[in-house]
C-alpha positions in Angstrom: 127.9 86.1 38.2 129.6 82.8 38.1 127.3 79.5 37.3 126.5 78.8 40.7 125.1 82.4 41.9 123.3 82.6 38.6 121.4 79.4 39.4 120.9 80.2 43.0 120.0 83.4 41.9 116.9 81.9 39.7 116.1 79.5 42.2 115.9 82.5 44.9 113.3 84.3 42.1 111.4 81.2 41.8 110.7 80.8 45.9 113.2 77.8 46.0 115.1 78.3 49.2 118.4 78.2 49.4 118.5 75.8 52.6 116.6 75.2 55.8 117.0 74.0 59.8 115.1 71.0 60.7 113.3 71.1 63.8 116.7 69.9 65.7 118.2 73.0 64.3 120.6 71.3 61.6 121.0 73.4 58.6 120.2 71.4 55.2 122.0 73.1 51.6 119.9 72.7 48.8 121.6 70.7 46.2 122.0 72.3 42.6 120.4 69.2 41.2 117.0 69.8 43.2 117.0 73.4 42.4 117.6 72.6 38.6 114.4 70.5 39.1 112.0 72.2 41.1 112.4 74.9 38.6 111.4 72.8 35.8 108.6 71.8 37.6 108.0 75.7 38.0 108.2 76.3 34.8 111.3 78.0 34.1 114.2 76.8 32.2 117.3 75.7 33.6 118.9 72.9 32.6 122.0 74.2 31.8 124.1 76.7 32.4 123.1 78.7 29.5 119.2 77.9 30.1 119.2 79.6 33.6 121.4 83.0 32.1 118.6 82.9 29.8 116.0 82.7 31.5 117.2 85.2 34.4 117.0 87.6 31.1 113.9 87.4 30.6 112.7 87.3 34.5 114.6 90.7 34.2 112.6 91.9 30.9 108.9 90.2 32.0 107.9 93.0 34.0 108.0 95.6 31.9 106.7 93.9 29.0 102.7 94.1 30.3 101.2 97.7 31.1 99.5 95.9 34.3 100.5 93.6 37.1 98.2 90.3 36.8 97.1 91.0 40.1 96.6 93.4 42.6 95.6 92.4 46.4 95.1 95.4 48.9 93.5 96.3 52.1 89.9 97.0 52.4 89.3 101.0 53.4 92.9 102.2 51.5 93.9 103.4 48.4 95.1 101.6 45.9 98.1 102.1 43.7 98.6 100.8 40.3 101.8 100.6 38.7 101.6 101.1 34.9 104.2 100.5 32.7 103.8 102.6 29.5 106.0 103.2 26.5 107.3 106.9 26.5 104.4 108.8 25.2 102.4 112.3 25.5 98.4 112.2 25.5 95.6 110.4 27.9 94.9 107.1 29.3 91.6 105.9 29.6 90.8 102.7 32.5 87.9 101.1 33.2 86.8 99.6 36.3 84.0 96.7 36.5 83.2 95.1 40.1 81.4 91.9 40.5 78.0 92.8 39.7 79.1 94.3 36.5 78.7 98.2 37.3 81.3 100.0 35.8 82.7 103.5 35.8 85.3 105.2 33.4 88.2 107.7 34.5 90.4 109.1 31.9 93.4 111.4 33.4 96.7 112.8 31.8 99.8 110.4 31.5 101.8 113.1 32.6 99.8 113.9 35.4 100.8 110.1 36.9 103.5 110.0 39.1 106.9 108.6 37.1 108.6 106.6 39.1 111.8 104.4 37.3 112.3 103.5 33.6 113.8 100.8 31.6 115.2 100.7 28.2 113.5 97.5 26.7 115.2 96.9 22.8 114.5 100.8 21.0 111.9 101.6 23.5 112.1 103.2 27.0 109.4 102.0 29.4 108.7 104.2 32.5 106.5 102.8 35.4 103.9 105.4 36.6 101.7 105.3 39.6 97.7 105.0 39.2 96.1 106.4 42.1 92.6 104.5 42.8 90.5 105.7 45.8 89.7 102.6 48.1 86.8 100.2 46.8 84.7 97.7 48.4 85.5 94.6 49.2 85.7 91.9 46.5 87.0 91.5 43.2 87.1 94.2 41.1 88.2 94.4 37.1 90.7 97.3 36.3 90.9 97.5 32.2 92.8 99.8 30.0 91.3 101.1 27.1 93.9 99.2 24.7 92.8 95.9 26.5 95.1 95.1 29.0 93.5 94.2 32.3 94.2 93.1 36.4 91.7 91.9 38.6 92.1 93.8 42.1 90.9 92.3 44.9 90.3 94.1 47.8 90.2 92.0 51.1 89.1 93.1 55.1 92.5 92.4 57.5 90.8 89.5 59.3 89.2 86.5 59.1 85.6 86.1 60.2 85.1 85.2 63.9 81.9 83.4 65.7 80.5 86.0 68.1 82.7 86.6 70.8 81.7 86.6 74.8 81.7 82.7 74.6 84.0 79.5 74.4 82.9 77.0 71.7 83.0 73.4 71.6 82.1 70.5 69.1 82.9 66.6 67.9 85.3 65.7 65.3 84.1 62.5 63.8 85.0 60.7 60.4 82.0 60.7 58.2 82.4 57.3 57.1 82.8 55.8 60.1 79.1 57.0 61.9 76.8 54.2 62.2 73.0 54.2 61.8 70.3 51.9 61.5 69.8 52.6 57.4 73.2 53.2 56.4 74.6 51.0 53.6 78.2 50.3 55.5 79.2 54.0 55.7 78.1 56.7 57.5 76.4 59.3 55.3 74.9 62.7 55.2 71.9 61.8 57.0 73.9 60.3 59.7 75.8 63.6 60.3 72.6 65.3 59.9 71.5 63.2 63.1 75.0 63.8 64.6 74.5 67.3 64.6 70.7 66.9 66.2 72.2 65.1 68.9 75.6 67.0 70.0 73.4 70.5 69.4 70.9 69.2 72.1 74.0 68.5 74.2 75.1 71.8 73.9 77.7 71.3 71.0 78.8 74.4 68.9 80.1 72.3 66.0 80.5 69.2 63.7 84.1 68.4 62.8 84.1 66.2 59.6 87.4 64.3 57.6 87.7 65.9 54.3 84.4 65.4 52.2 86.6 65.6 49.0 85.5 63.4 46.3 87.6 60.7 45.6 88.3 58.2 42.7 85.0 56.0 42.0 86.9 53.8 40.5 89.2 53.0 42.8 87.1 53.1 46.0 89.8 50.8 47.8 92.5 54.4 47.8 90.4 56.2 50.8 92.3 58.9 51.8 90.6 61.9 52.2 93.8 64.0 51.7 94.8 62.7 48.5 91.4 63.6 46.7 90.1 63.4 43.0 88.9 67.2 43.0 88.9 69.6 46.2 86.0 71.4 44.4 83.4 68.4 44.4 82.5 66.2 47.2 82.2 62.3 47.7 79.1 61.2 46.5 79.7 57.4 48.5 78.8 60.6 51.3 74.6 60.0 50.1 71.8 58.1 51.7 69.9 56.4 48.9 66.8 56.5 50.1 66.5 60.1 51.5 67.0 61.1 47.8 63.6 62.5 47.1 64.0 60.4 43.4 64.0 56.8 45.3 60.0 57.4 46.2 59.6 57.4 42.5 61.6 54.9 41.2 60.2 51.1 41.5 63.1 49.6 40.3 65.5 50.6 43.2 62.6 50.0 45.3 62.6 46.1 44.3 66.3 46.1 44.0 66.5 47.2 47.5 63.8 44.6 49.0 65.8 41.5 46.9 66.8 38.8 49.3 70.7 39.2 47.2 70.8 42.7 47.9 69.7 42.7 51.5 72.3 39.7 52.3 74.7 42.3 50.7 73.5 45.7 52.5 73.7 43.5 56.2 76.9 42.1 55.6 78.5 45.7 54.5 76.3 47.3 57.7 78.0 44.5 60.0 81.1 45.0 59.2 83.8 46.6 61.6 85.6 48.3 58.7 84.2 50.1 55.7 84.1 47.8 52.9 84.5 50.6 50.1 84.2 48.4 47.1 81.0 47.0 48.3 79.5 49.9 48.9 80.8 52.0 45.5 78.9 49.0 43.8 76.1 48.8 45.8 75.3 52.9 45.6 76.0 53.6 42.3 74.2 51.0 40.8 71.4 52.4 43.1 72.1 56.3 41.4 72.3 54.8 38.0 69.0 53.5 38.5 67.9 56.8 40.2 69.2 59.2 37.0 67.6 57.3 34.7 64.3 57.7 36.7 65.0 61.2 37.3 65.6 62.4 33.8 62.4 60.4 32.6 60.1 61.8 35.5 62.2 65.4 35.3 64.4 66.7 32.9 62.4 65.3 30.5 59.6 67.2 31.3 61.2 70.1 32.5 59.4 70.1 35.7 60.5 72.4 38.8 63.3 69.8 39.9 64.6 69.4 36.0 64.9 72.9 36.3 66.4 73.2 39.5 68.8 70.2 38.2 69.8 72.8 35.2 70.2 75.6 36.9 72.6 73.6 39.5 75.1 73.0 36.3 74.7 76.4 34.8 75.7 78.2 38.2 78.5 75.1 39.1 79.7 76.0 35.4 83.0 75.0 33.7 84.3 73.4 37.1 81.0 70.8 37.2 81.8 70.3 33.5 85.3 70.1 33.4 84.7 67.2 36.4 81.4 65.2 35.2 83.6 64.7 31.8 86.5 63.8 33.9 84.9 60.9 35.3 83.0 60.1 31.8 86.7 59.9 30.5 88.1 58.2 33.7 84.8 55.2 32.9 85.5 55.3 28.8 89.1 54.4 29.0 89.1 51.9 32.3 91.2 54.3 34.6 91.5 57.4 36.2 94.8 58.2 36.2 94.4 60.7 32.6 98.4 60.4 32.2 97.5 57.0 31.1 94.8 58.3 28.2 95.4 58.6 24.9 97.4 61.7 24.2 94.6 63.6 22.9 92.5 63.4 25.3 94.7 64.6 28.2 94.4 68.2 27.5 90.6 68.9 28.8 90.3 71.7 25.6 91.3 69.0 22.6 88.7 69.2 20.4 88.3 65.1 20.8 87.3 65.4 24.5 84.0 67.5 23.6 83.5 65.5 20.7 83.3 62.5 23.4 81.5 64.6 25.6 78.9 64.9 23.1 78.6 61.5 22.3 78.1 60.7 26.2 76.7 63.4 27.9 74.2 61.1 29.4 77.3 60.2 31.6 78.0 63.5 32.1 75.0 64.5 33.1 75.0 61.4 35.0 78.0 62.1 37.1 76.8 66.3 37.8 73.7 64.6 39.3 75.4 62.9 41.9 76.9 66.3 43.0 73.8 67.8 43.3 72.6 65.3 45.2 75.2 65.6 47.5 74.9 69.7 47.4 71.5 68.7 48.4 72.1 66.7 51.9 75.2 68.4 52.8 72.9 71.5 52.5 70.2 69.9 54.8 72.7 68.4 57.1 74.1 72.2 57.7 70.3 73.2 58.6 69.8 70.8 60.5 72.6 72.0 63.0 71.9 75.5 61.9 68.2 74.8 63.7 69.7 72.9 67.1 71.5 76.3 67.8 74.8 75.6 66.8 76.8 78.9 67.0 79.2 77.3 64.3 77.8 73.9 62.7 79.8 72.4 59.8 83.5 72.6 60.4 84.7 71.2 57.0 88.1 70.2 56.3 90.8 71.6 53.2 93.5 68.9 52.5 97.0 70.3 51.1 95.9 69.4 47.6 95.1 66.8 45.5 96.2 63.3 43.7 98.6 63.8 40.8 96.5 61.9 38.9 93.3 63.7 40.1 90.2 65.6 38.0 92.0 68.9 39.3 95.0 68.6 38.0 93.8 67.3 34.4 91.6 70.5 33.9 94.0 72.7 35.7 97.5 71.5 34.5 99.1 75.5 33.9 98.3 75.9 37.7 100.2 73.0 39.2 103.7 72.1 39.9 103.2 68.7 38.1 106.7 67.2 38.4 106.8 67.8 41.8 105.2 66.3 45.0 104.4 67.5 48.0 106.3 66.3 51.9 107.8 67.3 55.0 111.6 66.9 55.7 113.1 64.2 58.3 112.3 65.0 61.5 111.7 63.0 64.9 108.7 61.5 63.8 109.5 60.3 60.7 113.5 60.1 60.2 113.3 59.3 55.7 110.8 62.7 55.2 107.5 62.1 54.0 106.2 62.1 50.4 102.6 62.9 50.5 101.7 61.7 46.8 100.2 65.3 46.1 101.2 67.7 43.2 101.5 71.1 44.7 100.0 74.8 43.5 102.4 76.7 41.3 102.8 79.6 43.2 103.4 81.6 40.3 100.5 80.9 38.4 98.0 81.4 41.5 99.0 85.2 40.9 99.5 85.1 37.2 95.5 84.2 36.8 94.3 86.6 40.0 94.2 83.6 42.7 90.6 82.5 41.1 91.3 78.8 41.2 92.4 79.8 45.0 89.2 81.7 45.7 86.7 79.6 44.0 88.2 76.3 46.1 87.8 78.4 48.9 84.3 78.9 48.1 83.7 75.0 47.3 84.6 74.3 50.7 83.1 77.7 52.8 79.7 76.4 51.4 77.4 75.4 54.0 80.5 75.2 56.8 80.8 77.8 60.0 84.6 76.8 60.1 87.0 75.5 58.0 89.9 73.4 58.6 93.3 74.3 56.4 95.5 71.0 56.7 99.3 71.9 56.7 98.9 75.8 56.8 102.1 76.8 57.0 102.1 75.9 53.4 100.7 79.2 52.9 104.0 80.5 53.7 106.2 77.3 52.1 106.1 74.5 51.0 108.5 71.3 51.2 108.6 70.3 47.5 110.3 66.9 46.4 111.4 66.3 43.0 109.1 63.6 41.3 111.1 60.0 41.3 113.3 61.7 44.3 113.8 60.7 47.7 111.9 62.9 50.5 115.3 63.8 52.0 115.9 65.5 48.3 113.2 68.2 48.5 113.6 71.9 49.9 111.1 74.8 50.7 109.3 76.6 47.9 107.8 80.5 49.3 104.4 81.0 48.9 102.5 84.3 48.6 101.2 84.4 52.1 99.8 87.8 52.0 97.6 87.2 48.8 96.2 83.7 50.0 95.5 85.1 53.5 93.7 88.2 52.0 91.4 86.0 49.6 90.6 83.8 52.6 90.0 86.8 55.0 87.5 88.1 52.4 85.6 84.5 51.3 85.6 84.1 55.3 83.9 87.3 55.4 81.1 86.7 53.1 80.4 82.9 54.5 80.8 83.4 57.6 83.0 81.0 58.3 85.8 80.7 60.2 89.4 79.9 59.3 91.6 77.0 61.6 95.1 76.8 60.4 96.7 73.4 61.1 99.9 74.3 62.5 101.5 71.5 63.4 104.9 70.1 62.5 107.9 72.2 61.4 106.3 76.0 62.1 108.6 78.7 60.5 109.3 81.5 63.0 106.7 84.4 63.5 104.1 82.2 61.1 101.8 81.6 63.9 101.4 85.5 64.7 100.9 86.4 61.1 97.8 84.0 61.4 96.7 85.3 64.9 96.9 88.8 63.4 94.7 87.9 60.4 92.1 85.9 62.9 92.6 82.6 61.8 92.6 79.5 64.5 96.2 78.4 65.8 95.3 74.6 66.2 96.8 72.8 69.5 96.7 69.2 70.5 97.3 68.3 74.2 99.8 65.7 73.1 102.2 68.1 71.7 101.8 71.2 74.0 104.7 70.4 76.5 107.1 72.7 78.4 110.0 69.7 78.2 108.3 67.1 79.8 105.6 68.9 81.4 102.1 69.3 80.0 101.0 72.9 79.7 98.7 74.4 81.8 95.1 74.8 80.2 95.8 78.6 81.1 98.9 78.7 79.2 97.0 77.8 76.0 96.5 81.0 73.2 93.1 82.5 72.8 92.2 82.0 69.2 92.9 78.2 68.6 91.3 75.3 68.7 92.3 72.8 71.0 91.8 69.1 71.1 93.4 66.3 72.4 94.0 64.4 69.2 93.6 64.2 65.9 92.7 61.5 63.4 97.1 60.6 62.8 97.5 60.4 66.2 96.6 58.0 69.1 92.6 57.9 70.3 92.9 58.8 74.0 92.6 55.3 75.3 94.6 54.5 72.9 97.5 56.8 73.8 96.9 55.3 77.1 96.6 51.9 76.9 100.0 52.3 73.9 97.5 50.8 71.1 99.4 53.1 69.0 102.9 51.5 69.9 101.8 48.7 69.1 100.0 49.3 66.3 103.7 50.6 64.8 105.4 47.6 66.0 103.2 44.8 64.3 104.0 46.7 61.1 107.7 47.5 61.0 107.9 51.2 61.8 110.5 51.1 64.0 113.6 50.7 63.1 115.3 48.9 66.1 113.3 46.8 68.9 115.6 49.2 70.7 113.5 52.1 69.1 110.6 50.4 70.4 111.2 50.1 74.0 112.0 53.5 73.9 108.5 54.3 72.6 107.0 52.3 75.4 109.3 54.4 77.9 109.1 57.5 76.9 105.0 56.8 77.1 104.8 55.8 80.8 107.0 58.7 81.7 104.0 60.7 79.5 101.1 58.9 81.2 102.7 59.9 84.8 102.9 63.6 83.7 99.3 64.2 82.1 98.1 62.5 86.2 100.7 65.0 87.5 99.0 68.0 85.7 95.5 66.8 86.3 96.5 65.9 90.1 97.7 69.8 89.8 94.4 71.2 88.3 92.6 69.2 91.0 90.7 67.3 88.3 91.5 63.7 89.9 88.9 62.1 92.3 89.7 63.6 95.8 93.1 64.1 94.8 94.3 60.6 94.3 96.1 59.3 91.2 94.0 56.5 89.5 95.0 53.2 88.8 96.9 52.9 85.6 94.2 51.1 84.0 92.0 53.4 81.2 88.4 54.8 82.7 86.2 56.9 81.5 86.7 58.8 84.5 90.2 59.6 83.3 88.8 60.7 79.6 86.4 63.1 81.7 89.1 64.6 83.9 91.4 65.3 80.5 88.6 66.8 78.5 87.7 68.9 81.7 91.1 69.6 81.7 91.6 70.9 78.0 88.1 72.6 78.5 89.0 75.2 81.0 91.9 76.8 78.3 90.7 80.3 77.3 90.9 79.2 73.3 88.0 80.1 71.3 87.2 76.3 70.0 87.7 72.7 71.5 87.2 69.9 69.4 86.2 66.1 71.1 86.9 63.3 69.3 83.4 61.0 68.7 86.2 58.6 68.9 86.9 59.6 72.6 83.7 59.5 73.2 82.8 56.0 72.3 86.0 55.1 73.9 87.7 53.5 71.1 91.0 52.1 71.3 92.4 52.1 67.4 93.0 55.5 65.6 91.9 56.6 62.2 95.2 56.7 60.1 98.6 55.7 61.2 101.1 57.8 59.1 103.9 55.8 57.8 101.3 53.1 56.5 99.3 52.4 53.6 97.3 49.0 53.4 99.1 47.4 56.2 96.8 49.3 58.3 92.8 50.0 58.4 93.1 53.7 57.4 90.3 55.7 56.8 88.0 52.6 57.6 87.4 52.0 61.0 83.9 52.5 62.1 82.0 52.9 64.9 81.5 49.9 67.1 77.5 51.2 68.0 75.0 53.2 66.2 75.4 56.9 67.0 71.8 57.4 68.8 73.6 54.1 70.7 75.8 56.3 71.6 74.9 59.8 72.0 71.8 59.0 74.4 74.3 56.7 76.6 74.3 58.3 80.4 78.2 57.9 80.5 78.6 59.5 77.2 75.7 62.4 77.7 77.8 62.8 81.2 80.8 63.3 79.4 79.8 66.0 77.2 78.1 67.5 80.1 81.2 67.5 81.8 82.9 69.6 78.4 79.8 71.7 78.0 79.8 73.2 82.2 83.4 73.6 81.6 83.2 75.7 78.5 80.7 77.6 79.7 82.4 78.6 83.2 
């Protein structure tokens, strides 16, 4: 094997593919120079030529070097087989098996009663592979050990997701958390204000809440406000609480008076009146308010060990080394002025160095600080959920899972074996976007998720399961691959790295299982042939947006959408409906310099009122236009009725309405290709939500969504 095959030969064993077709069906050739990196960012060697021969050795050798597998993932109801690899020998083997509530049971069997099935020399020793026989077990995560020590985890997962009860076709609203208005709020929307979102849509007849990722994000830095590039996927915002709901503000005098000072009310109505969320305003204004709140709270409390100290307590002891692990990240991230731990001294960048719990130690007041806020936020989410749990909503919470997380992120410091760190994550050119993308993200080493029995994978799962009836997996396919980029490279330098599909889709099938909750896979983009039916088949949610589902030119037909998706007309990167309509999004792109040519621009505005003319044409044909005439060109919300109608009568599971469609705004949340040059992630609202929700025009709207759904 000459140089070349031997690297593509390694890069093939890592999941690096060789090349790929763009969505115009041009082949792209991974360069050797990616390849050499993206397997340094895997962690194998192979910067030269000698490195990668090397290193293919040892791939060979690995194998048969542990008795076990890390990890075993099979079908609920079959039996399992185990491969063991065992030197040459006579006698017995003894295993245990543990499941999750700790009952065990011990089998000891022949070895030469196992089923041989290949050998391998490995130095003086010959290794032979047998076959372990285990009848099926239940569902979950089971513990296989061998008597010398060894041990896999086996997890045992049902074929398919969990499902709402079928008969019916769901609907809900998809709003931005932040952006919901109410008469109390502090200049963001909060958990009380999607706890009276929830009471409102539910009495409307609404299935579910759609929410932005409630991923918590860098306290610090409260200007960087994307949801999808997160400071832990594990924790949640804690900007996300209303002050005074917390049962600790009745108590405390001090934020009492702080809160009735004429400086701090000027502040409050300013941040309330603004059109955009002012994020540094109100990370000063809250936290100054929970400060003030902990210290009451351990006084009044923990202190005296009361029922909430203890519940406090037992909060951390069941949230464990993750709550730790992230409370000490953001003591550290305070202590030394940033969060970005690269930055840190070196010896406190690895989360086990005997100097980070020596500082831990010396401030676990912070610590303990920081955990609160996430119980408080466990807390409301939690009452949030009841509340549309108690409307009637078949599905309530529909929470979202970005790709992954900020390089620089509290996930990535106390998890660094299990990401890809030199690498980012994108998406290759494409019509859209012509450079690639460069999302800022450090991806999952696939590798490692199986090397350590996917529990970083399951228990992020079960971070963001909690209190949901669906969940939302941004970017999918990445289950399958994922378009990796070399750190410091250009986006058109990446390529695809495999993913193990089969494993991730089995954990999510069985934590879908035991919440409840319902999987949607965002599906969007670049879709790799036959990835969409592995989904269907496991019961997870195809998504479709009425903007993209064309035949050519031609919208599709509500009938010609799938049964298990949900549908919606937009999303939170894409135009609002009046704004696709009136071109706000055009134009939006234009003021900043995302086109490249004012030629590229007209084309834009062409290609839009040729779009505009087909969406009448298919509503003319569904017979959804008054008495059959085409409306003026001008935006109604007559029009926004007849498309939701229209996107309402498809036989898929779930539709999704945009609260941003409903209030009839114009602007969209996040326009991809920008950073600061554009509001993301702050518009709000332009009324209160009870404003809103009890308006005749809107109620009529959702009516209109509601009959439709339920025909």
């Amino acid at each position: 094997m000459n140089p070349d095959e031997a690297l593509r030969h390694l890069a093939d064993q890592a999941g690096i593919e060789a090349r790929y077709w763009d969505i115009r069906g041009t082949e792209h050739v991974t360069a050797p120079d990616t390849m050499r990196a993206l397997l340094s960012a895997l962690g194998y060697h192979a910067t030269t030529d000698a490195d990668v021969t090397a290193t293919l050795a040892m791939l060979d050798g690995a194998p048969w070097r542990n008795p076990l597998p890390p990890c075993l993932v099979v079908r609920e109801g079959e039996g399992i087989d185990v491969p063991l690899r065992l030197a040459e020998q006579s006698g017995t083997i003894r295993w245990t098996l543990t499941d999750e509530a700790g009952e065990s049971q011990s089998v000891e069997r022949d070895i030469s009663a196992l089923p041989e099935e290949e050998s391998k020399q490995l130095g003086e020793r010959r290794i032979v592979r047998r076959r372990l026989q285990l009848s099926p077990l239940a569902a979950g995560y089971h513990t296989l050990r061998l008597e010398s020590g060894e041990k896999t985890r086996v997890i045992v997962a049902p074929g398919r997701c969990h499902l709402p009860p079928p008969g019916r076709r769901y609907w809900g609203i998809a709003a931005q958390l932040y952006a919901l208005k109410t008469q109390s709020d502090w200049g963001i929307g909060d958990f009380s204000a999607l706890g009276e979102l929830a009471k409102l849509a539910a009495a409307r007849g609404a299935d579910a809440i759609g929410l932005n990722p409630l991923h918590a994000l860098f306290l610090d830095s409260p200007r960087d406000a994307s949801p999808y590039s997160p400071a832990s996927r594990l924790f949640r915002n804690p900007l996300y609480l209303d002050i005074e709901a917390i049962p600790d503000f009745a108590q405390c005098r001090p934020a009492q008076l702080a809160l009735a000072s004429s400086q701090f009310a000027s502040k409050l109505e300013s941040a309330r009146a603004g059109t955009l969320v002012d994020y540094e305003t109100v990370a000063q204004t809250k936290l100054a308010a929970l400060e003030t709140l902990y210290t009451s709270f351990v006084e009044n409390h923990v202190a005296r060990a009361d029922a909430r100290g203890v519940a406090f307590q037992e909060f951390r002891d069941a949230a464990g080394r993750e709550l730790d692990l992230f409370a000490t990240f953001q003591m550290l991230s305070e202590h030394f002025g940033t969060h970005d731990w690269t930055r840190w001294p070196a010896e406190f960048r690895d989360p086990n160095a005997k100097r980070v719990a020596e500082l831990k130690r010396r401030h676990a007041d912070r610590v303990g600080f920081y955990a609160y806020l996430q119980w408080l936020c466990e807390e409301q989410l939690s009452a949030a959920a009841g509340t549309a749990r108690a409307g009637g909503m078949a599905i309530g919470l529909y929470n979202d899972l970005a790709v992954s997380i900020d390089g620089a992120s509290a996930d990535h410091w106390g998890h660094q074996d299990l990401f890809a760190s030199t690498a980012r994550v994108g998406a290759p050119p494409d019509p859209f976007n012509e450079s690639g993308q460069d999302w800022g993200v450090v991806p999952l080493n696939p590798g490692r998720l199986r090397a350590t029995g996917f529990a970083y994978w399951s228990a992020l799962l079960r971070a963001n399961m909690r209190h949901a009836g669906a969940l939302r997996i941004d970017h999918v396919m990445g289950w399958q691959r994922l378009y990796l980029i070399p750190q410091g490279a250009k986006a058109t330098g990446g390529a695809y790295v495999r993913f193990p599909l089969d494993e991730m889709l089995a954990v999510a099938a069985l934590e879908s299982r035991r919440h409840q909750c319902a999987l949607i896979g965002e599906d969007l983009g670049t879709v790799p042939g036959g990835f969409r039916e592995r989904m269907a088949a496991g019961d997870v949610l195809s998504c479709r947006v009425l903007f993209f589902e064309r035949d050519g030119a031609r919208f599709r037909s509500p009938q010609e959408y799938p049964p298990l998706a949900s549908v919606s007309v937009s999303t939170h990167d894409l135009a609002t409906l009046r704004g696709y309509w009136e071109g706000k999004d055009i134009e939006a792109k234009a003021s900043i310099g995302l086109f490249a040519s004012p030629e590229e621009e007209s084309r834009a505005r062409a290609e839009r009122e040729t779009d505009r003319q087909q969406l009448l044409h298919a509503l003319a044909e569904a017979g959804l236009l008054p008495e059959g005439r085409t409306p003026q060109h001008e935006w109604s919300q007559a029009l926004a009725i007849a498309v939701h109608r229209y996107l309402a009568r498809s036989p898929s599971l779930l539709m999704m309405v945009q609260l941003d469609d409903l209030a009839g705004q114009a602007q969209q949340t996040n326009l991809p290709g920008s950073t600061f040059e554009y509001p993301n992630w702050r518009r709000r609202l332009e009324c209160r939500l009870k404003s809103l929700l009890t308006d005749p025009r809107v109620q009529n709207e959702m009516s209109a969504v509601a009959e439709a759904r339920a025909n």
